[in-house]
N, C-alpha and C positions, 0 to 999 in steps of 0.2 A: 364794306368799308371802301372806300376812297383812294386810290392809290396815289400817289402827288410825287411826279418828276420836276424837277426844275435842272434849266440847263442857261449856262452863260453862252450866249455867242457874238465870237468879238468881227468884226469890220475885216471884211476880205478881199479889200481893196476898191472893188465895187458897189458890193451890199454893206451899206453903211452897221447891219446890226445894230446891237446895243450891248457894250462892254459894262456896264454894270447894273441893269439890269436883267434878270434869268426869264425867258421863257417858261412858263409852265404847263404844264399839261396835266391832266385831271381824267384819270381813268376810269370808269363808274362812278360819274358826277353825281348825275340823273337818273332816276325811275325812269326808264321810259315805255313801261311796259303801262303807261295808259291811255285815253283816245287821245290825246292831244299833247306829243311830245314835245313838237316846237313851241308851243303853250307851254306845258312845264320850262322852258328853258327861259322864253322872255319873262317868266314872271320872277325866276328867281334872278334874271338880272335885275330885273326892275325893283325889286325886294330891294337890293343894295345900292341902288342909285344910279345903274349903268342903264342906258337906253339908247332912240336916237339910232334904234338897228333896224336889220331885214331878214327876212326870212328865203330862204331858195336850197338851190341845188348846186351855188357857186361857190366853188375857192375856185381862184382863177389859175390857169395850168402853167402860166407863166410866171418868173420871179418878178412878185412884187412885196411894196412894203410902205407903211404910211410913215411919213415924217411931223405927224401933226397931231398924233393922236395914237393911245395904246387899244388895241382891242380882243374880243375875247369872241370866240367860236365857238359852238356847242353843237354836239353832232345830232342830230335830234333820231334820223332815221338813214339808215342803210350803214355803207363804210367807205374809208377813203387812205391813200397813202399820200403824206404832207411831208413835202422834205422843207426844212426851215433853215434859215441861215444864208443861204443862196447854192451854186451850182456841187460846192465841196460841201454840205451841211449835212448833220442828219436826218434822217426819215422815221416818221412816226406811221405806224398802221393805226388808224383811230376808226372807231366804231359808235352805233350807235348809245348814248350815255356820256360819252367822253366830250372834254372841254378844252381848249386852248385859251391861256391869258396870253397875247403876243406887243412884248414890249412896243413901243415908237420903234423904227428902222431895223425889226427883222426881217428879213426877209422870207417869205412864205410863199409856197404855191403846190396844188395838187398834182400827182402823178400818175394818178388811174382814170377811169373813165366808166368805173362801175356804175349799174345804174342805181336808180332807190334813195341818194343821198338828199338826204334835206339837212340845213343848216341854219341858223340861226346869229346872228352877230351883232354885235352892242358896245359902246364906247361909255368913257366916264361922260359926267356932267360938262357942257364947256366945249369941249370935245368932239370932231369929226373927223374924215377923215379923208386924206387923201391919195391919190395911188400914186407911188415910183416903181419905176421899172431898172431893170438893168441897166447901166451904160448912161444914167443922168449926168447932163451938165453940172455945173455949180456944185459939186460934192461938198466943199466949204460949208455954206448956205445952208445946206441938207442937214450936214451932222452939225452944226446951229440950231437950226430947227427942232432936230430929234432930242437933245439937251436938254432944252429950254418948255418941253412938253410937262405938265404937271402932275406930280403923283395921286393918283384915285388917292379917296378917301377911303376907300371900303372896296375887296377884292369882291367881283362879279357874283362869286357862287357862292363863298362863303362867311362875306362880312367883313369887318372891323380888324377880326383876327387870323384873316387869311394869308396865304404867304402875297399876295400883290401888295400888300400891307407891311408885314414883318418881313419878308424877303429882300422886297422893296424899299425900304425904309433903313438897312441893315448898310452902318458906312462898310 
């Protein structure tokens, strides 16, 4: 079964986050106990409408965070520690199976340097994405941006009735 976090993280002066929408995190997502786990990952985003991704070895070890777009992570193969939110945030240990849905302006970036890691990431429809770093001009602009990003139709992993969905959609 599934285990399903969700966490609010609000605006740290820097990292814009997103005060209402929750990060989620999805603890044995995925089977990936077969030959093709980044395969198992894009198909079930693709399943739900999310695509438009890549496949690699990269979360980037820096804080960043898109203001244009929400998107979702899936660990296909190895492990990694993901602190979200920006420099005061918490840290997730995530492993192969697990998934991240990461609102418009969380801030996210890895902190290990394990090897083996493959990952997988995918955006809604409409939807791309862009990189911010710490210390952006125009903050204004930004949390405008991250606002005004549309809510998926349908959560990455599991649909219609997912919490990107009910979570999301929750005044």
């Amino acid at each position: 079964m599934t285990e399903i976090v969700h966490q609010i993280l609000t605006d740290d002066g820097d990292i814009p986050n997103n005060g209402r929408l929750p990060l989620i995190l999805y603890k044995g997502a995925v089977d990936v106990a077969c030959d093709d786990p980044d395969g198992a990952f894009e198909d079930m985003f693709h399943s739900h409408g999310w695509g438009g991704g890549w496949r690699g070895g990269v979360i980037f070890d820096f804080h960043h965070y898109h203001a244009e777009a929400h998107e979702v992570v899936g660990i296909a193969k190895g492990r990694a520690r993901i602190q979200f939110g920006g420099p005061e945030g918490p840290v997730f240990d995530v492993q192969a199976g697990d998934a991240a849905v990461i609102p418009a302006g969380v801030g996210h970036r890895r902190l290990d340097d394990a090897p083996g890691l493959s990952v997988v990431g995918a955006y809604p429809p409409g939807q791309s994405p862009d990189i911010k770093r710490e210390h952006e001009p125009q903050k204004d602009a930004i949390r405008a941006s991250i606002k005004a990003v549309a809510l998926p139709a349908s959560d990455p992993l599991l649909g219609a009735d997912g919490p990107a969905v009910t979570l999301w959609r929750t005044p």
